[in-house]
N, C-alpha and C positions, 0 to 999 in steps of 0.2 A: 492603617485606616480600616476599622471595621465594615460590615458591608452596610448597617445601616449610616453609613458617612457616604454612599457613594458620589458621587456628581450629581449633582442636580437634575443635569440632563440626562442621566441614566432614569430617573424617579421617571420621565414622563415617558419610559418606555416599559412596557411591564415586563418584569422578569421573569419566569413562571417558579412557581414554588419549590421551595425544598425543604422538607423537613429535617434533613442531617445537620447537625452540628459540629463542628471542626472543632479538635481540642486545641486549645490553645498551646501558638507557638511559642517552646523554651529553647530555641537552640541557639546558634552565633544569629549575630545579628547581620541584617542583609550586607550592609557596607564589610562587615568582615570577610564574609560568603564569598560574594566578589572581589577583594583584595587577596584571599586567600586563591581563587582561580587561576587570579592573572598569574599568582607568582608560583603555583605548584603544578599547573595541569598546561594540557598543550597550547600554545596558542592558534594552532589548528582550528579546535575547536570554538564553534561559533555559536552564536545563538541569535532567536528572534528577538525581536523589539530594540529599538532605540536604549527604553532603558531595562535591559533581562529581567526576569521576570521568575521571581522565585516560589514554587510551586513545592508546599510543603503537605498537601493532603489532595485525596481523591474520593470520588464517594458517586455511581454509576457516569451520568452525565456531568457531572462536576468535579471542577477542580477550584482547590482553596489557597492562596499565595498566604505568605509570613502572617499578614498583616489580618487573616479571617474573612479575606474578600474574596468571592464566587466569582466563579466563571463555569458559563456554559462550554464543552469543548468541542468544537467542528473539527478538530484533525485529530481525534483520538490516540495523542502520543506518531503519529508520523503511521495512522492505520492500525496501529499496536493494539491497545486495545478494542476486542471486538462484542463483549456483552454487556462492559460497563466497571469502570475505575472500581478495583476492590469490591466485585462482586461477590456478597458474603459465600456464595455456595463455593466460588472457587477460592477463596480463603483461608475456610474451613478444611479443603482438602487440604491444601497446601501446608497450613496449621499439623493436622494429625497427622500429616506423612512427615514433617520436619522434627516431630517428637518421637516418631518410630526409628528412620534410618534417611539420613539425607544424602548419603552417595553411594551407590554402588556402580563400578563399571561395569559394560557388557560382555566383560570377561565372566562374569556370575549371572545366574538364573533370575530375576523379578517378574513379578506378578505384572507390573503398572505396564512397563513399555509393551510387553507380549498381549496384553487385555488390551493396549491402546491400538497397540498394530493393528490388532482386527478389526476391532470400532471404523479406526479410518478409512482401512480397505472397504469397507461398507457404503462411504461414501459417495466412491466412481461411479460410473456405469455400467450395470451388468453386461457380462460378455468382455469387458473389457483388456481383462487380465493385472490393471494396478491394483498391486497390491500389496508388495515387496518395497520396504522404507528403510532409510538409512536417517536415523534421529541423529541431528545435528546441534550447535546454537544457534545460529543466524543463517539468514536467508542466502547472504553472503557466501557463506561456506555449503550452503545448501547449492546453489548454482556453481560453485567450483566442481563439486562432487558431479552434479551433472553434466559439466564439460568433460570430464575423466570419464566417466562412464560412456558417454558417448562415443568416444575415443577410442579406448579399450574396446569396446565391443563391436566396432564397425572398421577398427585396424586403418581411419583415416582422422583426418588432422584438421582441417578448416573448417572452422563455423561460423554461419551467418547471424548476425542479429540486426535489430534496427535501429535506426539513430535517432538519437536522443531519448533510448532508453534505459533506464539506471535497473540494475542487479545488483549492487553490492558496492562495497567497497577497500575488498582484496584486490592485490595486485591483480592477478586475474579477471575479476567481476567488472573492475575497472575498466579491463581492457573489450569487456561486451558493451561497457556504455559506450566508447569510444570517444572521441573529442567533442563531441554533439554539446553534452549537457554539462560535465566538468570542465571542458576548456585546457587540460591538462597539457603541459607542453611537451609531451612527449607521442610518440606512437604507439597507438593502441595495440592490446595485444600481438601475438606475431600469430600466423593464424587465423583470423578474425577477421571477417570483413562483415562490411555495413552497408543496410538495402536503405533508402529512402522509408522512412515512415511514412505509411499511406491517412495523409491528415486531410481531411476532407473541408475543414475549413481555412488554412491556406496553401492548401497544396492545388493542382492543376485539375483534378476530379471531384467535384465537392459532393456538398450532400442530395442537390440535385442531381445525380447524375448515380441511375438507378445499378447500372454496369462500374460503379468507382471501386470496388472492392477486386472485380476482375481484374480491370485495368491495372491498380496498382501490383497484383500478384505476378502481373507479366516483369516489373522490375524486379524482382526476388529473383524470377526461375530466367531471365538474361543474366542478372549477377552467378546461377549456376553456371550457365553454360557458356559464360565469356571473362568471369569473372574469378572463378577459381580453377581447381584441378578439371573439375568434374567430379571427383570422386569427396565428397563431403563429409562430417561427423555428425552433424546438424545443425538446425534450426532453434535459434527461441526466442519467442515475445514473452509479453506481458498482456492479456487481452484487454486493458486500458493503460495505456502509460501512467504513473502514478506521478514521478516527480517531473518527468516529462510533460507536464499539462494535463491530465485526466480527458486523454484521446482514446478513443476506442478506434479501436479497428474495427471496418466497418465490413460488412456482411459481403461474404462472397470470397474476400481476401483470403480467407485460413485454409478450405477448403484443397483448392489448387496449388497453394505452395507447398500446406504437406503431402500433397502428391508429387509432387517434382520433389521435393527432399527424400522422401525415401527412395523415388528410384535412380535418385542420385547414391543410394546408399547412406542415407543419413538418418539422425532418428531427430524427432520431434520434442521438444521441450517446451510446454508451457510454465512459464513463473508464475503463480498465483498466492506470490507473496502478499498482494493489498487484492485481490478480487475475490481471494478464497473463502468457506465459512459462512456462502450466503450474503456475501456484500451488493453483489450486482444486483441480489433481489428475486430475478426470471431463475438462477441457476443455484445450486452449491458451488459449482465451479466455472469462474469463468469464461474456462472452452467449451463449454454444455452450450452456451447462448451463441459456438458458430458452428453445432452439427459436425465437429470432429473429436477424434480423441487422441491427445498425444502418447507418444513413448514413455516420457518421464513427465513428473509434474512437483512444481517446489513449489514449499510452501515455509512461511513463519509469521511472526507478529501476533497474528488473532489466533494462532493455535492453541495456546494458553494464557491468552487473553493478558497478554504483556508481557509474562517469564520468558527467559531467555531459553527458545526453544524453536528448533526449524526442524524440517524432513525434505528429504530427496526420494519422491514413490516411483515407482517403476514395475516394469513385468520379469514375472522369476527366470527367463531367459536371458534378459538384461541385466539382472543383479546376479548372476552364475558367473558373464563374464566378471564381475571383481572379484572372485574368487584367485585370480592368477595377481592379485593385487593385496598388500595389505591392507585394511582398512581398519582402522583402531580410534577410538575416540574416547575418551576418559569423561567428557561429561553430560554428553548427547544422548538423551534416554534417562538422565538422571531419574530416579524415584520420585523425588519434588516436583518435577517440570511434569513429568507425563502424569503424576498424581492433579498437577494445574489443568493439564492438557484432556484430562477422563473427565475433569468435573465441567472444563469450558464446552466441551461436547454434550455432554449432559443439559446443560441450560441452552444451548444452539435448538437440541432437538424439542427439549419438552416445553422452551416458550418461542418456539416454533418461529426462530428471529428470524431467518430469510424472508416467511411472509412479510414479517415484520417490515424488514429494509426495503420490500419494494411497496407495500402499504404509505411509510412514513416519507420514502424517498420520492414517490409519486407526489406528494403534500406539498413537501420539500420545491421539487423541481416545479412545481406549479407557481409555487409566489416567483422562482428565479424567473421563470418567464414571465409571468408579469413586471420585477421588475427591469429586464431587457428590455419589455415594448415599451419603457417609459425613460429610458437612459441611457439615450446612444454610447455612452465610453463602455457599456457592457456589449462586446460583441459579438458574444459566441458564450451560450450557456450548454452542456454536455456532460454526460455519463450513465450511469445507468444506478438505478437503487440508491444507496447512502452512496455510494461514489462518483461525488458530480464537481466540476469544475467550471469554474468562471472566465474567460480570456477581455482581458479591456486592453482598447484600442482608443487611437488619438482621435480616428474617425471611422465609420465604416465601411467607404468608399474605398482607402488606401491600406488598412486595416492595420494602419504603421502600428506595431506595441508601444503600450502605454504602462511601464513598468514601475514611474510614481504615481501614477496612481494605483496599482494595483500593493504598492506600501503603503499607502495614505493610507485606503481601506482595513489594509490589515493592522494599522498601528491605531486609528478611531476605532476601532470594534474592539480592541483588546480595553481602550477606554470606556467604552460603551460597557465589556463585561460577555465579550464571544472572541474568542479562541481560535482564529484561522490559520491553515497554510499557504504557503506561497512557492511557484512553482514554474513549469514553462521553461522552455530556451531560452526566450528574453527575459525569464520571472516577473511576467503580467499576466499571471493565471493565479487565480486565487483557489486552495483547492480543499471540498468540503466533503473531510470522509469520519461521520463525529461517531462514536462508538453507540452499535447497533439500538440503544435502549432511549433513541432518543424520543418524544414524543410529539405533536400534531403545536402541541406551544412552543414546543423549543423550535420547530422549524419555524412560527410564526413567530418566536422574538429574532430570532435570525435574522429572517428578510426585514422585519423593522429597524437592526439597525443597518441591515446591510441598504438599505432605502436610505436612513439618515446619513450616510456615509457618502452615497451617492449624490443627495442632494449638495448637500457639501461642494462636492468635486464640481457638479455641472455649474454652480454657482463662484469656483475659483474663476 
């Protein structure tokens, strides 16, 4: 279906423009695609929509399926990308470094990772001391490397993290989300234990309740001191839960637990795998917006704006300790990826996209609450800049989850021609984090269909 065949009902929504043209798809045909899936790749692997949804081009805000049909994208790849599908500047790098030299390990001297290491270091806190990176592929192994270091350099073993937050999906990373969000029938890692996630909308201290951030810090630093050794390795969030429902932790919380963490002996980890790069908007980095500064901080997805590319930054005292460790990585720092990763930093700084994301994301959150006050099954809208999330409930009195309809929503809008995630402990959080370069339209076609979607529902 080309895109001028859309539905009908898509015509009376306006789309906002694009001038890029998709070239036309020559490859298997979809029915093959997916017969070839079933029978060759894992069936682990999952995907959205009823019926999947083959996705053969990109081009900033949009993506183009088999058929030449647009879609706006609100989950930019699962946060991945951060300035925009195949933005020509990081392309282009990508291009000339792929014709010069595409691999070399850190075993040998390059330009790209050494020029990037510093760029990034730039980005912290002055005073801080992060600065020290360990280039990875995935966020996943980015947070392994942080559990070892913290280990290693603090000579103890237990770390906390929160429930129903996702790191990864190594046996380890795994074992930080704990049973909260995968359900996994197993015990979380050995090691590891897990504080209450302090969720202010159904948890016991809401967002009334100006003291909610203290209050929940007190279970973290009782889980210290009843809960393990005592003697800790550390700490780590994520300063909004991403697959977790798009929950911030709220103000007051971060301050006091990494003080009870370090003088437990522990070091501090923040994940800013989906809040890093100016998503939240107020910040470059996530723990900017709660007046602390961690140990370590991971990071991947928008670093190069989709290439398979992570880091583990830390202070040069803390990466001294793995010196007594081997550490060897054959394609983390690749030439390509950080040649991705100089040019995505380049277009971060010089079209100045953090203003950007709390500019558009203010726009953004503005229709969402409008349409909350007109549709009770929306119960709770939240996040900060391009990272905001939606929670629908059956009612708002009992605030039971309403997990068909937060499918309905997502599987009309994909009809509609917008692109959503879905998310949450119960997965009835719809979650809208769409690559940085969205515009003041595409948030207003958004909320138009996310308004027709709703009516819909209030009307089942």
């Amino acid at each position: 279906m080309a895109e001028s065949d859309s539905p009908a009902d898509l015509r009376s929504i306006e789309m906002p423009a694009c001038t890029h043209v998709p070239v036309p798809y020559e490859g298997p045909a979809y029915e093959d695609v997916l017969s070839m899936r079933r029978e060759f790749l894992t069936p682990a692997l999952l995907t959205y929509y009823q019926q999947p949804l083959m996705i053969v081009e990109g081009h900033m805000q949009w993506l183009f399926d088999h058929t030449g049909r647009r879609y706006l994208d609100g989950l930019a790849g699962i946060v991945t990308v951060s300035v925009g599908h195949c933005h020509p500047k990081v392309v282009d790098a990508i291009r000339e470094q792929s014709e010069r030299l595409q691999h070399a390990t850190t075993i040998y001297l390059h330009p790209n990772i050494a020029e990037y290491g510093k760029r990034l270091a730039g980005t912290f806190p002055a005073g801080s001391g992060l600065g020290v990176h360990y280039f990875t592929n995935s966020g996943s192994e980015a947070n392994e490397l942080a559990m070892l270091m913290a280990r290693v350099h603090t000579g103890n073993h237990e770390i906390i993290a929160l429930r129903n937050a996702y790191h990864g999906m190594t046996n380890e990373a795994m074992g930080l989300c704990g049973l909260h969000t995968w359900k996994q029938n197993y015990a979380s890692g050995f090691g590891i234990k897990h504080a209450r996630f302090p969720d202010r909308y159904r948890g016991p201290h809401g967002y009334d309740d100006p003291e909610a951030g203290a209050r929940y810090a007190e279970e973290v630093i009782d889980l210290i001191s009843y809960g393990t050794t005592g003697a800790i390795a550390g700490f780590i969030a994520e300063p909004i839960q991403g697959v977790g429902g798009t929950c911030e932790l709220p103000d007051g919380f971060l301050p006091p637990v990494y003080d009870a963490v370090r003088a437990a002996g522990g070091l501090c980890i923040s994940d800013e795998v989906q809040t890093g790069f100016g998503r939240t908007g107020s910040a470059f980095w996530g723990f900017e917006n709660h007046g602390v500064v961690p140990d370590i901080v991971t990071m991947a997805k928008g670093i190069g704006n989709g290439i398979p590319l992570a880091c583990c930054t830390t202070r040069a005292e803390i990466a001294e300790s793995m010196t007594d460790r081997i550490h060897f990585n054959t394609f983390g720092g690749n030439p390509v990826s950080m040649a991705a990763a100089m040019a995505t930093m380049d277009v971060l700084l010089e079209e100045r996209v953090q203003e950007r994301a709390a500019r558009i994301g203010a726009h953004l959150r503005a229709g969402l609450d409008d349409l909350q006050s007109r549709h009770d099954v929306l119960g709770d809208v939240r996040g900060r800049g391009l990272m905001l999330g939606l929670e629908f409930v059956e009612d708002r009195d009992s605030k039971r989850p309403a997990p068909s309809i937060a499918t309905m929503v997502v599987e009309r809008s994909r009809e509609l021609g917008l692109l959503l995630g879905k998310g949450g402990l119960h997965g009835n959080v719809i979650r809208l984090k769409p690559p940085m370069c969205w515009t003041e339209e595409d948030c207003e076609f958004a909320c138009a269909v996310l308004d027709r979607c709703l009516d819909e529902a209030d009307s089942a």
